[in-house]
C-alpha positions as CSV (number, residue, x, y, z in Angstrom):
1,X,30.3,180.0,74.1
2,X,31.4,181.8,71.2
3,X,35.4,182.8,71.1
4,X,36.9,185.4,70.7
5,X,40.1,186.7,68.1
6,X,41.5,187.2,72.0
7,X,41.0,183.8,73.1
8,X,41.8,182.2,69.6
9,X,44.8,184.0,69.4
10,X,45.6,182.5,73.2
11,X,44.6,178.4,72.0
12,X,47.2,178.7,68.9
13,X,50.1,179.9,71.1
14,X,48.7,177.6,73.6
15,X,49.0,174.7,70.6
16,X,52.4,175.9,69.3
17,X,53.9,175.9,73.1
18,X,52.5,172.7,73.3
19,X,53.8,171.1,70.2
20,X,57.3,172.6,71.0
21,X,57.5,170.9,74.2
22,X,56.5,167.8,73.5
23,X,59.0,167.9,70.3
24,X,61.7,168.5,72.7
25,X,60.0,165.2,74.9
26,X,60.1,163.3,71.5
27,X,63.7,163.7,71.1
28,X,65.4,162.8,74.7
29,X,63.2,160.3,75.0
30,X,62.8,158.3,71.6
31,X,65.5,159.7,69.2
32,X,67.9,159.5,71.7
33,X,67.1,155.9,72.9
34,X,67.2,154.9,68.8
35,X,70.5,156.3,69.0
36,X,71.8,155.2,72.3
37,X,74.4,153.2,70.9
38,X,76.5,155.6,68.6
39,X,76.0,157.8,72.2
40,X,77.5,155.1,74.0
41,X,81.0,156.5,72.2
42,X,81.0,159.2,74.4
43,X,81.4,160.0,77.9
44,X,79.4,162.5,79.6
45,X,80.9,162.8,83.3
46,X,82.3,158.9,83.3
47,X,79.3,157.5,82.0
48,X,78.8,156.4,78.3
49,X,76.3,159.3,76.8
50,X,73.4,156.8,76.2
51,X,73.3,155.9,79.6
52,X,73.5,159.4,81.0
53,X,70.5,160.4,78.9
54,X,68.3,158.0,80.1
55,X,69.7,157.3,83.8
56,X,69.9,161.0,84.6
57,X,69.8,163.4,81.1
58,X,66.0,162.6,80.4
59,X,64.4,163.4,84.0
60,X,66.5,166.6,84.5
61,X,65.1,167.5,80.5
62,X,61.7,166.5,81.5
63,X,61.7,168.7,85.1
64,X,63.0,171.7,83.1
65,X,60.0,171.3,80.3
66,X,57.6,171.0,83.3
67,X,59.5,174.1,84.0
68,X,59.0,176.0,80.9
69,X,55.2,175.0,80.6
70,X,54.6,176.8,83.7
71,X,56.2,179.8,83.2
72,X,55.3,180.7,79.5
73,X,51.7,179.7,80.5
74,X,51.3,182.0,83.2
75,X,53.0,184.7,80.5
76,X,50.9,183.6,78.0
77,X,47.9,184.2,80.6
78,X,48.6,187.9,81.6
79,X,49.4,188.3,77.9
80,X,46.0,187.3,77.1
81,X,44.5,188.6,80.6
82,X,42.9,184.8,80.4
83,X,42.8,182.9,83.6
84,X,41.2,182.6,87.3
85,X,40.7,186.2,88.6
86,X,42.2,186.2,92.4
């Protein structure tokens, strides 16, 4: 099957959505666990803030980029006018 500039155009906003997300994953999950211990000298609701990222911080980041996905995909699919035809 041989693309189109339409469906090109839809695969690199696809990527770059993509790439931004899992950035954002990157960081609660990995930079913040490097740095859990200079977190740990602040309190985020009575909890040291290294603990709150990954007790509590980290899930509710991780349900709001499941979130995002869903949304800007389904934009970037009427954008496009790429998708299951109902």
């Amino acid at each position: 099957m041989k693309l189109t500039e339409r469906h090109r155009a839809y695969w690199r906003s696809n990527l770059w959505l993509t790439f931004s997300l899992l950035s954002v994953w990157f960081l609660v999950s990995f930079v913040a666990g490097y740095y859990a211990d200079e977190l740990n000298r602040y309190s985020f609701m009575g909890f040291p803030l290294g603990f709150y990222m990954f007790a509590q911080g980290s899930l509710i980041t991780f349900t709001i980029l499941i979130g995002i996905y869903v949304l800007a995909m389904n934009h970037l699919d009427r954008k496009y006018q790429i998708g299951e035809k109902r």
